[in-house]
C-alpha positions as CSV (number, residue, x, y, z in Angstrom):
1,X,6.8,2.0,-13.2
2,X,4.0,2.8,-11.3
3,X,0.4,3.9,-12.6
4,X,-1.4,6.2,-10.3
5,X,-5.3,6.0,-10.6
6,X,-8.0,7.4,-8.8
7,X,-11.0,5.2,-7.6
8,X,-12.9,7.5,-9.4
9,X,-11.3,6.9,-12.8
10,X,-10.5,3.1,-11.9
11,X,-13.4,1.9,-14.6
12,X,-10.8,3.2,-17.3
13,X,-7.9,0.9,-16.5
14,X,-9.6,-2.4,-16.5
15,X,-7.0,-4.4,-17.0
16,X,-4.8,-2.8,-14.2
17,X,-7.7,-3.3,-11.9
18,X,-9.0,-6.6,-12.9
19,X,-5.3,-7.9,-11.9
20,X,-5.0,-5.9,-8.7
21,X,-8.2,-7.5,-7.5
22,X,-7.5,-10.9,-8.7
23,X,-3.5,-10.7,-7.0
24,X,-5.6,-9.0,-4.2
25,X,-7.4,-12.3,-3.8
26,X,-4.4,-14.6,-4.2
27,X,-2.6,-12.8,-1.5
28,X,-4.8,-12.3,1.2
29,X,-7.4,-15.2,0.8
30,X,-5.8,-17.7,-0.8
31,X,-1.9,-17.3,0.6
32,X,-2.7,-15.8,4.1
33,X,-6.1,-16.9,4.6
34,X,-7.8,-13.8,5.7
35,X,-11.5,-13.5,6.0
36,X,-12.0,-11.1,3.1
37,X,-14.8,-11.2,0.7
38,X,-14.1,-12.4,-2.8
39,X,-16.4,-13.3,-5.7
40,X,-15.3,-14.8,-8.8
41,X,-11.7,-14.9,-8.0
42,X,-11.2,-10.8,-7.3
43,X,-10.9,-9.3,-3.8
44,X,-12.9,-6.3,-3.1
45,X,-14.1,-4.6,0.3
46,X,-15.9,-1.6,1.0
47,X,-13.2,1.1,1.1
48,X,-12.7,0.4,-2.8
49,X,-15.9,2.5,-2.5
50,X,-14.6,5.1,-1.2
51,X,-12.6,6.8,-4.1
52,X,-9.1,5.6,-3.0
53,X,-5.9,6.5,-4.7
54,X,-4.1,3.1,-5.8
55,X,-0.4,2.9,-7.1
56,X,-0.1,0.2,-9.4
57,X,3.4,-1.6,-10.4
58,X,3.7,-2.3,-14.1
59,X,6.6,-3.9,-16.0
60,X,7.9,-0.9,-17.8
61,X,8.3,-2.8,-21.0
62,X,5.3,-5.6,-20.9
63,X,2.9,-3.5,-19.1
64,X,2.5,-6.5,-17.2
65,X,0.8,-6.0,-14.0
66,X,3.8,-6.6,-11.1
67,X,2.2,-5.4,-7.6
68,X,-0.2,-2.7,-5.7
69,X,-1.5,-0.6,-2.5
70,X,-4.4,1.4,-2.0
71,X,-4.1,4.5,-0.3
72,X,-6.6,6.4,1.8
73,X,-7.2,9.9,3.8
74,X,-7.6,9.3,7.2
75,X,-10.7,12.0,7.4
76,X,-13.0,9.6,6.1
77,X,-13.6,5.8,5.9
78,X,-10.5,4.2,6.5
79,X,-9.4,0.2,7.9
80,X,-7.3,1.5,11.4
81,X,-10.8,3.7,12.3
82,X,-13.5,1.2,10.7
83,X,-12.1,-2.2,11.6
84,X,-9.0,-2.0,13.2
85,X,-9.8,0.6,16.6
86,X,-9.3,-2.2,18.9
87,X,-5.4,-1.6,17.5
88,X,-5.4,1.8,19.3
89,X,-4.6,2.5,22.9
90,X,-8.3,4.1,24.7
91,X,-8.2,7.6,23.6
92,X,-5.5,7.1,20.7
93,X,-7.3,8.1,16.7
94,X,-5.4,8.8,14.3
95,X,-7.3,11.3,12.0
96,X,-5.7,14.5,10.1
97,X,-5.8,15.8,6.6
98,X,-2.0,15.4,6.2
99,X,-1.6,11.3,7.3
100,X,-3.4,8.8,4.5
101,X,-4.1,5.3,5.6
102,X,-2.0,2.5,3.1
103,X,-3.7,-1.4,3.3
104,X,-4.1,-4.0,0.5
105,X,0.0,-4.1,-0.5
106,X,0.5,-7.1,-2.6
107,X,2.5,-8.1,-5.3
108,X,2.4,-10.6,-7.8
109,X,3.6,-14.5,-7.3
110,X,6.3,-13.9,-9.9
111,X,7.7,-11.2,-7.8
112,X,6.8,-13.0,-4.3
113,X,9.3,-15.6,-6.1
114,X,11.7,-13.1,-6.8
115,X,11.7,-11.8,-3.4
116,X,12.6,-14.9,-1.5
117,X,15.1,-16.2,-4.1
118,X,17.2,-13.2,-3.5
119,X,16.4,-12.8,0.1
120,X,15.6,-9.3,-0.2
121,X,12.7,-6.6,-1.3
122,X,11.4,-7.3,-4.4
123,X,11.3,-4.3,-6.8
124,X,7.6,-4.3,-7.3
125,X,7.5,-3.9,-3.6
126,X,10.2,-1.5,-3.6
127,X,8.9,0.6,-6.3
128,X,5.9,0.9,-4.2
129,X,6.9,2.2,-0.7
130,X,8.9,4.7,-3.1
131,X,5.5,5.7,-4.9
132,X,3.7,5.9,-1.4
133,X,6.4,8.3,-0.1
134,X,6.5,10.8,-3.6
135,X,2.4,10.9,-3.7
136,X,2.9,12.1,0.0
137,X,5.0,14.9,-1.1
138,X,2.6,16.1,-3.8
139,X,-0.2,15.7,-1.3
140,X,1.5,17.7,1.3
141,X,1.0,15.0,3.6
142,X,3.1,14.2,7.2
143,X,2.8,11.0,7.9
144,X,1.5,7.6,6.6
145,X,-0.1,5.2,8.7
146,X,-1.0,1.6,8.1
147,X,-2.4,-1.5,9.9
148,X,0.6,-4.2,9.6
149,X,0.8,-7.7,10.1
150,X,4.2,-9.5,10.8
151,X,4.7,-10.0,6.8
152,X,3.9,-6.1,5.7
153,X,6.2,-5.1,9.1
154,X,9.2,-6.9,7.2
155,X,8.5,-5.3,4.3
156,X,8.3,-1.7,5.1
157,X,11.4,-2.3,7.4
158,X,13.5,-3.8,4.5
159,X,12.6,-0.6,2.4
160,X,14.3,1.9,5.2
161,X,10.6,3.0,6.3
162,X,11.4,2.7,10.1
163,X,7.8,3.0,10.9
164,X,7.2,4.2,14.8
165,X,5.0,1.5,16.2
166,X,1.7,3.5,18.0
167,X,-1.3,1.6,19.5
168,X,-1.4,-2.0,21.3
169,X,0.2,-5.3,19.1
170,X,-2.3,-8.0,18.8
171,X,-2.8,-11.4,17.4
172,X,-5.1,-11.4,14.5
173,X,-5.8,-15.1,13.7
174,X,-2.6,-16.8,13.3
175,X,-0.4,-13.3,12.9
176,X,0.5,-10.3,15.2
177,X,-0.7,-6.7,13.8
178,X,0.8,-3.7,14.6
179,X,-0.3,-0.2,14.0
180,X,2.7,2.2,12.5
181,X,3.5,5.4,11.0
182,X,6.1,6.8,8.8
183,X,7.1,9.8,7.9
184,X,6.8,11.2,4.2
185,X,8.7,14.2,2.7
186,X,12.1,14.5,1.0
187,X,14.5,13.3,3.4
188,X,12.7,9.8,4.1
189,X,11.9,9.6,0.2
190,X,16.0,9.6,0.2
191,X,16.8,7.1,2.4
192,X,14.2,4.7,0.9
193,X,15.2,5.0,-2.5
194,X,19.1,3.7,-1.0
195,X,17.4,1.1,0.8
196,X,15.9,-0.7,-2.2
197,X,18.0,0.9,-5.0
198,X,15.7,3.3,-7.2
199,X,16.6,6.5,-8.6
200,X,14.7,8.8,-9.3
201,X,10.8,9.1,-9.6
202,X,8.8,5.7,-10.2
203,X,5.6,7.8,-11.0
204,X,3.3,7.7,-13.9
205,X,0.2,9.8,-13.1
206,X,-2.9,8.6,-15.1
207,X,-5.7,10.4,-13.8
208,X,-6.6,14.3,-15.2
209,X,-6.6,16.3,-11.5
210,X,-3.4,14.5,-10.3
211,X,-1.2,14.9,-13.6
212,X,-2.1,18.3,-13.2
213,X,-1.0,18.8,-9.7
């Protein structure tokens, strides 16, 4: 099940956060070795200041955190414009009210563990790229775009994405990073839920405006 929570509303789901931001740190500091910033165990950066939407993977029974992704607009501060231009081809943005930014997709060791012992898309993962794809519909979005390195690549190719690669590939420390798009609406939604076996929506909306909608 996922939990969808505006930045906005993030202070009332502490637990859900508090997790996200310590599996935040796990993943991309202490796994991948990044150069992110993190203080007392919990990864945070400046566009968790920016009132993202964040889709967060909970055990349906425990309520045990499983995975996450933050999700952005690109007409306002995003990682592909604010860190990742050099990505781009001279000339080449990507900015429109219908394509949101995704970055920070991580899921917890159990399910990493899961993942590679069956040599496939672990649900929490799974369950994700599906919640991605259904929040685009309700937002009317196109298109989603993300900054990927080799191991998020994988991912959303496992999950029937099919991402069109845009931009100029480049090594980023020890990894190559891509720049890709996908498309939303219900035809993709489809095909992703075959590709990792979900039917059905994986949504749980937790914030006022958005449950709502």
């Amino acid at each position: 099940m996922l939990k969808v929570i505006e930045g906005s509303y993030a202070s009332e789901f502490p637990y859900e956060m508090d997790a996200m931001f310590r599996n935040r740190a796990q993943i991309f500091s202490e796994r991948l070795g990044w150069n992110v910033s993190v203080r007392n165990g919990r990864e945070r950066d400046v566009f968790d200041d920016a009132n993202p939407l964040y889709l967060v993977s909970v055990d349906p029974l425990t309520k045990k955190y499983r995975g996450s992704v933050r999700l952005l607009p690109t007409t306002g501060p995003n990682m592909l414009r604010d860190v990742f231009p050099f990505l781009l081809r001279d000339g080449e943005f990507v900015e429109s009210p219908t394509i949101w930014e995704i970055s920070r997709i991580c899921a917890a060791p159990s399910e990493c563990e899961l993942d590679r012992s069956k040599n496939r898309l672990s649900p929490a993962l799974g369950e994700l790229i599906v919640g991605i794809v259904e929040v685009g519909l309700m937002a009317g979005l196109t298109q989603i775009v993300a900054v990927f390195d080799a191991r998020v690549y994988r991912v959303v190719k496992a999950a029937g994405c099919n991402p069109q690669l845009i931009g100029k590939p480049q090594r980023i420390g020890d990894t190559m990073s891509y720049v890709g798009v996908f498309d939303t609406g219900n035809s993709p939604l489809e095909a992703i839920r075959r590709a990792v076996g979900i039917r059905g929506s994986v949504l749980a909306l937790e914030t006022p405006e958005l449950a709502a909608a």
